[in-house]
C-alpha positions as CSV (number, residue, x, y, z in Angstrom):
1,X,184.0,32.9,28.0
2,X,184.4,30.3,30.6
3,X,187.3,27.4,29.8
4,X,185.0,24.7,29.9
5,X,181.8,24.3,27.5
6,X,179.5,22.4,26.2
7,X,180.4,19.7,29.2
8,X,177.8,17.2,28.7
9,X,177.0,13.2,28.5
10,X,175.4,11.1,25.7
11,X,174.2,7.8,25.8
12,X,175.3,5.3,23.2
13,X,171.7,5.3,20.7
14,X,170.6,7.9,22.7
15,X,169.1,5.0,24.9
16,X,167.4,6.1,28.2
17,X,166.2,3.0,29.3
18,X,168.0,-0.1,30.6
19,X,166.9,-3.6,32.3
20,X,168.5,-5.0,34.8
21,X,171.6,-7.1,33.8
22,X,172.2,-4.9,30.6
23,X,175.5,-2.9,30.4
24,X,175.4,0.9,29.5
25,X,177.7,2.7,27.2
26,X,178.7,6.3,26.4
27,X,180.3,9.5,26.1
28,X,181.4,12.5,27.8
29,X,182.2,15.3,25.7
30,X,183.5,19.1,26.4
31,X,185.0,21.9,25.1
32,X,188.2,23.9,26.2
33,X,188.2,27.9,25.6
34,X,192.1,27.2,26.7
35,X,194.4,24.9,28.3
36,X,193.2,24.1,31.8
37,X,195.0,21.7,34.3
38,X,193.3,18.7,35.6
39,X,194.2,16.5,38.6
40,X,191.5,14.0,36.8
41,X,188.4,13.2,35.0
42,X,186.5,10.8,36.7
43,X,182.8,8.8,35.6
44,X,180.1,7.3,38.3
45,X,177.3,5.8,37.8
46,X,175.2,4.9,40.7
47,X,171.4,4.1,41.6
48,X,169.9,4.8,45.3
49,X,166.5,5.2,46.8
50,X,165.6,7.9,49.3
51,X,162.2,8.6,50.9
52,X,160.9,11.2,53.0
53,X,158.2,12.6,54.9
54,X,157.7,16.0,53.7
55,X,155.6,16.1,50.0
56,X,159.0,16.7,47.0
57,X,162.0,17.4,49.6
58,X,165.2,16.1,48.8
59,X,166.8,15.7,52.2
60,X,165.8,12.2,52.2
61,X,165.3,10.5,55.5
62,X,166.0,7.7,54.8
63,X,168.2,6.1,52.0
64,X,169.8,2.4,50.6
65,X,172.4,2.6,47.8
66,X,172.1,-0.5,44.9
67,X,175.4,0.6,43.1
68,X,177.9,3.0,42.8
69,X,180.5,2.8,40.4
70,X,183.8,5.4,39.4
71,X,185.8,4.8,37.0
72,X,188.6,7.6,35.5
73,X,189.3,8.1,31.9
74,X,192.0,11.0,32.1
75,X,195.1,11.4,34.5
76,X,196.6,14.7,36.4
77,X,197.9,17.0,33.1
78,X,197.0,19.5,30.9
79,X,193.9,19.5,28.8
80,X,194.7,21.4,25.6
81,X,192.5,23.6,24.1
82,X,189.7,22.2,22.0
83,X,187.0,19.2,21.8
84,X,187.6,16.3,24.0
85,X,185.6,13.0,24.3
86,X,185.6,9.8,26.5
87,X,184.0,6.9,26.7
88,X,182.7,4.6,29.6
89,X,180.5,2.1,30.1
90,X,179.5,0.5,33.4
91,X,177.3,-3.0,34.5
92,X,174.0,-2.5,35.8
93,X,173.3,-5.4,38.6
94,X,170.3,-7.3,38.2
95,X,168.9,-6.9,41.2
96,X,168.4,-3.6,40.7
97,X,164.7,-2.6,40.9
98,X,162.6,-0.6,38.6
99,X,163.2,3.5,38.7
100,X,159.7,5.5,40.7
101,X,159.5,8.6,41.1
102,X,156.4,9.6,44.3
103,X,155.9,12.6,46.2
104,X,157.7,11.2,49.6
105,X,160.6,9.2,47.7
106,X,162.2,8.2,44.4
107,X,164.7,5.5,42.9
108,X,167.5,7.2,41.1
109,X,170.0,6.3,38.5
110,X,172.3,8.3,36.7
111,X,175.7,8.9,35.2
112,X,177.6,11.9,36.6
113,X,180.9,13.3,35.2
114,X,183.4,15.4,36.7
115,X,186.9,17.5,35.9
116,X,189.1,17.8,38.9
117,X,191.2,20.6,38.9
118,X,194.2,21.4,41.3
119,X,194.1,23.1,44.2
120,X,191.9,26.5,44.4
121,X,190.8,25.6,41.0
122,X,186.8,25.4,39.9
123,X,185.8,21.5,39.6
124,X,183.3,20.9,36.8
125,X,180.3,18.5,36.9
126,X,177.6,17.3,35.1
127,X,174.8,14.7,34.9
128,X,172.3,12.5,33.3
129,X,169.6,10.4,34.4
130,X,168.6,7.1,33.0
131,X,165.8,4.6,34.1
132,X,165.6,0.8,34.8
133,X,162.6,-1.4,33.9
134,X,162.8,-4.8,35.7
135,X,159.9,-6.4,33.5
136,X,157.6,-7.7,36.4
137,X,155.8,-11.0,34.6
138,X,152.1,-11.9,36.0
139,X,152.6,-15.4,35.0
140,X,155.1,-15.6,37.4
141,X,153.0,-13.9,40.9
142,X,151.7,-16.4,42.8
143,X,148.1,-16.9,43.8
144,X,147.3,-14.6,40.4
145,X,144.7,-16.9,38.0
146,X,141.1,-16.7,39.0
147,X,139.1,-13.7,39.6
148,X,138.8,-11.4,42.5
149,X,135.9,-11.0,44.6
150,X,134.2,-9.6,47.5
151,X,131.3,-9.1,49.6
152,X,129.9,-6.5,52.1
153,X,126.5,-5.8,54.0
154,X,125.9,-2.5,56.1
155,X,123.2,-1.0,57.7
156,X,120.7,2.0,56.3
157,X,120.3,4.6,59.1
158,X,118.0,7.7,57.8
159,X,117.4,10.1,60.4
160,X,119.0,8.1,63.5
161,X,116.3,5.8,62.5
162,X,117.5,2.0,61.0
163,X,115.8,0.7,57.8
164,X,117.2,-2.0,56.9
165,X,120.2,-3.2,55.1
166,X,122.7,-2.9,52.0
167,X,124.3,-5.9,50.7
168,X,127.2,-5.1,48.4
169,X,128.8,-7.7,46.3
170,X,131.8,-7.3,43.4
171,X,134.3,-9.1,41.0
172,X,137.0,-8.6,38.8
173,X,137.6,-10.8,35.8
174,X,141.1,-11.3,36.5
175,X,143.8,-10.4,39.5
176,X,146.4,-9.2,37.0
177,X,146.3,-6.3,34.3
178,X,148.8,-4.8,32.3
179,X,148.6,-1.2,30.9
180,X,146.4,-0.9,28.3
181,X,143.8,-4.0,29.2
182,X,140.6,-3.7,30.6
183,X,139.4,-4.3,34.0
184,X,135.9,-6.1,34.2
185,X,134.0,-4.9,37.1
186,X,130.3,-6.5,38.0
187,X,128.8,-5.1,40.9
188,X,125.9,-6.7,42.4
189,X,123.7,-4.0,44.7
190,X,120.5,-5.5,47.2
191,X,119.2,-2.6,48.9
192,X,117.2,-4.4,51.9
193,X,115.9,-1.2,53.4
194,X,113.2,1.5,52.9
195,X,115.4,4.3,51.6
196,X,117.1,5.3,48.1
197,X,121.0,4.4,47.7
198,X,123.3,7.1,46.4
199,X,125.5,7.0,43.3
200,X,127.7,3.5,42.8
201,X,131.0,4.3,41.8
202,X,134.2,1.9,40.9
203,X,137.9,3.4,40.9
204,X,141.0,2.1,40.2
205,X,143.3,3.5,43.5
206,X,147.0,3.5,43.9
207,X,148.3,3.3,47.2
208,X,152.2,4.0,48.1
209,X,153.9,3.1,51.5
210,X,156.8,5.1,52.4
211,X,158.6,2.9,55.1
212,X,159.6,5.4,57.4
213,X,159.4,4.6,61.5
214,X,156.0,5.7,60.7
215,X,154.8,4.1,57.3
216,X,153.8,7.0,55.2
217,X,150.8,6.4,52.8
218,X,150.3,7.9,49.6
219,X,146.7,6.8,48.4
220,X,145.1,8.4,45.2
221,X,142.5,7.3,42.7
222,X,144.2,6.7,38.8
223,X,140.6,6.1,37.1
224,X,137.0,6.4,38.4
225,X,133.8,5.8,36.7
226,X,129.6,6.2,38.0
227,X,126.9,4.3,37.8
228,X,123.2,5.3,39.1
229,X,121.3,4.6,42.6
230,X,119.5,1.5,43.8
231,X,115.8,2.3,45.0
232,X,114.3,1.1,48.1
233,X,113.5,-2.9,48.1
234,X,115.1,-3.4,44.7
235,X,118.6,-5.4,43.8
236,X,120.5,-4.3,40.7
237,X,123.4,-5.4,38.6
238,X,126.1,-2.8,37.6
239,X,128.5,-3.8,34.7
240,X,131.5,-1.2,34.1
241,X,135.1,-1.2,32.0
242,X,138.4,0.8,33.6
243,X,140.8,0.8,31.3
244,X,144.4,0.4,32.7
245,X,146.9,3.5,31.9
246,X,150.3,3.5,31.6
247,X,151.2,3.2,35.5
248,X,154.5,1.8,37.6
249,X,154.7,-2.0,38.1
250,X,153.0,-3.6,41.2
251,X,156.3,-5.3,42.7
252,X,159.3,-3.1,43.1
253,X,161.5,-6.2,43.7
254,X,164.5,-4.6,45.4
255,X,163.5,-2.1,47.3
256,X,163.0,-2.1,51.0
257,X,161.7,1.3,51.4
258,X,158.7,1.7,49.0
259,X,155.6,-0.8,48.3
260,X,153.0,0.1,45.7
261,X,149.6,-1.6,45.6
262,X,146.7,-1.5,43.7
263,X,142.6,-2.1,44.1
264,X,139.4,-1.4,42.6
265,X,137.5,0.2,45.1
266,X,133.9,-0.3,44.4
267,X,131.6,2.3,46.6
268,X,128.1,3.7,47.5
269,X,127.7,7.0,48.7
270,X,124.5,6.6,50.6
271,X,124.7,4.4,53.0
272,X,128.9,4.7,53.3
273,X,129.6,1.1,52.3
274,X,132.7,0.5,50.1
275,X,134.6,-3.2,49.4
276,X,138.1,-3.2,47.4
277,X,139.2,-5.6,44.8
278,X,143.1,-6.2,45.0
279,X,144.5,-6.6,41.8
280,X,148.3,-6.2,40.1
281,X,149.7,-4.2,37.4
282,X,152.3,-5.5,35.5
283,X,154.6,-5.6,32.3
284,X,154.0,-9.4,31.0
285,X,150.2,-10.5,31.0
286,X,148.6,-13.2,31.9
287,X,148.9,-15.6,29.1
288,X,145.6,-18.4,29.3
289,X,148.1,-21.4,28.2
290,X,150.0,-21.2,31.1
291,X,146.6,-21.6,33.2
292,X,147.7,-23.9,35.9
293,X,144.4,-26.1,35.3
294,X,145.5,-26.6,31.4
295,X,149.2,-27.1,32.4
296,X,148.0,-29.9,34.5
297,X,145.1,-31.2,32.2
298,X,147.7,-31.4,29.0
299,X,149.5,-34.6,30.4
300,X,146.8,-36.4,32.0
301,X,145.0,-36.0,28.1
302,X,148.5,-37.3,26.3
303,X,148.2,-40.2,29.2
304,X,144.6,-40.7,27.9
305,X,145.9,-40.7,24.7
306,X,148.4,-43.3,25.0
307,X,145.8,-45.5,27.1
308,X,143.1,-45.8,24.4
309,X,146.0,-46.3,21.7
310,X,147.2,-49.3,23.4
311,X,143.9,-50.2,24.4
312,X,142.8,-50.1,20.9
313,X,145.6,-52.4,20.0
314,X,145.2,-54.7,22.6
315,X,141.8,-55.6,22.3
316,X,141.6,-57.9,19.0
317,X,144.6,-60.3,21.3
318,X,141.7,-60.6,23.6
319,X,139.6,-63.8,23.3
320,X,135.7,-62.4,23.5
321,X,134.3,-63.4,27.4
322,X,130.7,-64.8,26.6
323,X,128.4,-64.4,29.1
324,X,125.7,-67.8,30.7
325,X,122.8,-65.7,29.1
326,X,120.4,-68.1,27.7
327,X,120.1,-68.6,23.5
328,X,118.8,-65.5,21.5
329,X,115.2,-65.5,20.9
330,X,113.6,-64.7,18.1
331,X,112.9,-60.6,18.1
332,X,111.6,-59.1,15.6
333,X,113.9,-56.3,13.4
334,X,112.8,-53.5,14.5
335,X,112.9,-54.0,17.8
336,X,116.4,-55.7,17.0
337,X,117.5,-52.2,15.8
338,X,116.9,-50.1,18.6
339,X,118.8,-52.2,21.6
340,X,121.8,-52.6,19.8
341,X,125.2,-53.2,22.0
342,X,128.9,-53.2,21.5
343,X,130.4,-56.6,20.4
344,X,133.1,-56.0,22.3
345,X,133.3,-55.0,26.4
346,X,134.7,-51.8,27.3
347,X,138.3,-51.4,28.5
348,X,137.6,-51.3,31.6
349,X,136.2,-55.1,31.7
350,X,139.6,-56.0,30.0
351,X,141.3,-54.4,33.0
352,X,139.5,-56.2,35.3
353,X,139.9,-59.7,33.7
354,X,143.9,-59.3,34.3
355,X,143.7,-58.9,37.4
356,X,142.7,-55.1,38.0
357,X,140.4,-53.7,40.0
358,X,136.8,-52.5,38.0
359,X,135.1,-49.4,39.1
360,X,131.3,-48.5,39.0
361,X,131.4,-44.5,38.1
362,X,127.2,-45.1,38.2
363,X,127.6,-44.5,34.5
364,X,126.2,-46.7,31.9
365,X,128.7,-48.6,30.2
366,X,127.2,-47.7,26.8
367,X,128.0,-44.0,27.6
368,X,131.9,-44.2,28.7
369,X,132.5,-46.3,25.7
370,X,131.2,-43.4,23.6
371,X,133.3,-41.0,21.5
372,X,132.7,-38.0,18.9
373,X,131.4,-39.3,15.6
374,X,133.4,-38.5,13.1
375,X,130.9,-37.9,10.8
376,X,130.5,-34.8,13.2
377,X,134.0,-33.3,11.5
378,X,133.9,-31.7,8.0
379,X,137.2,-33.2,6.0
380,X,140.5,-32.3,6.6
381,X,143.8,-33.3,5.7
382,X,145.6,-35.5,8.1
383,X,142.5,-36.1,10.4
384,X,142.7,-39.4,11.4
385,X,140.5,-41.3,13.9
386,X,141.1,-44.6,15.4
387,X,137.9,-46.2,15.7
388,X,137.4,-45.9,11.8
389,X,140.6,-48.2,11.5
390,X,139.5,-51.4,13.5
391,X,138.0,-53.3,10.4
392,X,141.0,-54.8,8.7
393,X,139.1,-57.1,6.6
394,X,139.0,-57.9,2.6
395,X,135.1,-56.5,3.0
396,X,132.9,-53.8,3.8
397,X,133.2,-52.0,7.2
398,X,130.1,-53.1,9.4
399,X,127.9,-50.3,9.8
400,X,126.7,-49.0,13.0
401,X,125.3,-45.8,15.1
402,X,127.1,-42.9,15.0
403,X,130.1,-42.6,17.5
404,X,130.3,-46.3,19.1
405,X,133.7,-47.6,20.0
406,X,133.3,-51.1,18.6
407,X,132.0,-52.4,15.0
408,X,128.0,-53.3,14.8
409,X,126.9,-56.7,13.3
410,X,124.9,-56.3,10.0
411,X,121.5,-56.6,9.9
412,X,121.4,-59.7,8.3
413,X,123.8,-61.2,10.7
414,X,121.5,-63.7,11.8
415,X,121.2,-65.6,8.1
416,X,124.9,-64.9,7.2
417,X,126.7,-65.3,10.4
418,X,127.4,-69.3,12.3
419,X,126.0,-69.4,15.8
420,X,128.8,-70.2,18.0
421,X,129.2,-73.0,20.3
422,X,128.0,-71.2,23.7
423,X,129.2,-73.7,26.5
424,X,128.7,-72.9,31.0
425,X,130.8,-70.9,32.6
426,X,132.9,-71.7,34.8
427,X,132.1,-70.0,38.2
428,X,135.3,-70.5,40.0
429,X,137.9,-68.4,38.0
430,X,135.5,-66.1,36.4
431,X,136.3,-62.1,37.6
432,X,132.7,-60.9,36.8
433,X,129.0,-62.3,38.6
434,X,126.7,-63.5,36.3
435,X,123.7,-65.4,36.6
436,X,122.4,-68.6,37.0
437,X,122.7,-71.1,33.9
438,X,119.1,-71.8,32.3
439,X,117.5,-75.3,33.6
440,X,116.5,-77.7,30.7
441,X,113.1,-77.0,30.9
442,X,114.1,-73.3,29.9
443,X,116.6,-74.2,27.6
444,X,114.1,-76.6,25.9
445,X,111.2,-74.1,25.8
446,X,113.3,-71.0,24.3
């Protein structure tokens, strides 16, 4: 029996896999058959990348080191015989990148522990691997919302003989995935020519670059799925699903030495046409609130917000701006009924009788000043809706079409109501054009 056994390292929890940042804790533990001499016993931890250009060969070609770490937890003595234990624990950087392991190169981390003996005596060692995961969030790529799309055309040849052309078109639903989503692919196929396609067919491909002096590629398809053929003179539309598997992050953030991409490489066998989709795989997804378009439209709808409030309480201040129109004639009620208007202008006008400056969308003015009616909305507690709270009189509300910004006269307004005192307006400070007062003769007649 040898005089050391059982020479082996645990992991506080029996935790495997660290992030970045994180600290990691343990023990080494052996067992003496008798009392051996040590000069020390000594802990690293370290993480490294090394690629190479022959397919699982360890003599790397090229290497870069992210940390390497020794501590010792025993001094030159005499172990006795028996169970002995140690702790350690070590910082992991955070720039660390995630662990990979490829054919032509790997990123490494592990703890390694070793018993130094003196001079012509047997050293002991042993090892453990651990792995990093440096949580690569979509949200945070750049250039990632939207979909991805393409678009290819080739030529038909059958028999050295040209007839006609392919046009290949494809999109993704989305640029980013996670493992475990689906990827959307449509596929849009106008064969042009005289001649039967062959099969469609969509895969999901991997591709890994090995930065050597000469980049070394490592291309292979993760998922692949087939659709049918397009006949001569027809154009078809080809829906299909991938779903994502459990596969290493897009970005090794990090690392100089490997790059790992991903596509969706959409394909016809007959004529050889093919297009690629690039997309990324990550650990986060893409979370729809964070959509640049609704980050952007949220304040400008609080600023719309806080306009119509204050609009809505600055309109009674306003004295009402009557127009030179000439005095209401008689009409009867029905036609009354159908063409009736706001008593009040629209904001806007307010806006431009202080001063601003009016604009002309090519709108209707009835239709800006328009709004949801609320009789639209089923009940709800705390619903509340502004346009309902502008009659602050002892009566009835006045009663008007569905979803108008500003209270409707009643219909018997013309019996119950005083006709105001309508006198010219005056054409030098007015903001607005208007038209020419009524003559006498007019005035008279109506």
């Amino acid at each position: 029996m040898g005089k050391v056994q059982d020479f082996e390292i645990s992991f506080s929890k029996n935790k495997v896999v660290y992030t970045p940042g994180e600290s990691i804790s343990g023990t080494v533990t052996f067992k003496l058959g008798r009392p051996l001499q040590c000069k020390a016993i000594k802990v690293n931890c370290n993480g490294f990348c090394g690629i190479t250009s022959k397919v699982n060969d360890t003599a790397w070609t090229e290497e870069e080191q992210y940390f390497n770490s020794t501590i010792s937890v025993a001094d030159k003595g005499t172990m006795k015989q028996g169970e002995h234990t140690f702790p350690f624990k070590f910082l992991i950087p955070e720039s660390a990148p995630t662990s990979f392991e490829g054919n032509y190169g790997r990123i490494v981390y592990r703890v390694r522990a070793f018993i130094e003996t003196p001079r012509f005596g047997k050293d002991y060692n042993t090892e453990k691997a651990f792995y990093l995961l440096s949580l690569l969030n979509l949200n945070e790529v750049p250039d990632i919302w939207g979909t991805c799309s393409s678009e290819v055309k080739q030529e038909f040849s059958y028999m050295l003989l040209k007839t006609g052309t392919v046009v290949l078109k494809a999109q993704s639903n989305m640029k980013g995935y996670t493992p475990g989503q689906i990827i959307q692919v449509l596929v849009n196929i106008h064969n042009q020519s005289g001649k039967t396609t062959g099969n469609m067919a969509a895969s999901l491909m991997q591709r890994v670059t090995y930065e050597l002096k000469r980049p070394t590629h490592d291309v292979r398809a993760i998922a692949e799925v087939e659709g049918g053929v397009v006949k001569a003179g027809k154009e078809l539309e080809w829906k299909e699903q991938i779903i994502v598997p459990p596969l290493p992050q897009s970005s090794l953030a990090g690392c100089d030495l490997i790059k790992i991409e991903y596509y969706v490489k959409v394909s016809l066998k007959s004529p050889d046409v093919l297009l690629t989709l690039p997309i990324h795989i990550g650990n986060v997804s893409l979370d729809k609130k964070l959509h640049p378009s609704k980050r952007a439209a949220a304040p400008s709808s609080a600023a719309a917000e806080d306009a119509q409030a204050s609009t809505s309480t600055s309109t009674p201040t306003l004295p009402p701006r009557h127009g030179p129109k000439p005095a209401p004639r008689p009409t009867p009620r029905s036609r009354m009924s159908s063409h009736n208007s706001p008593s009040a202008p629209p904001a806007e006008y307010h806006q431009g009788a202080e001063g601003g400056t009016q604009t002309d969308d090519g709108f209707p003015n009835k239709r800006q000043s328009q709004l949801v009616s609320p009789n639209a909305f089923s009940y709800a507690p705390g619903l509340f809706f502004p346009q309902n709270q502008q009659h602050n009189g002892p009566g009835p509300a006045p009663s008007g079409p569905p979803g108008a910004t500003a209270p409707y006269a009643p219909e018997n307004a013309a019996s119950s109501m005083p006709t105001p005192l309508i006198l010219p307006p005056d054409y030098g400070t007015s903001a607005y054009p208007q038209e020419a007062p009524p003559s006498y003769d007019e005035s008279y007649n109506t």
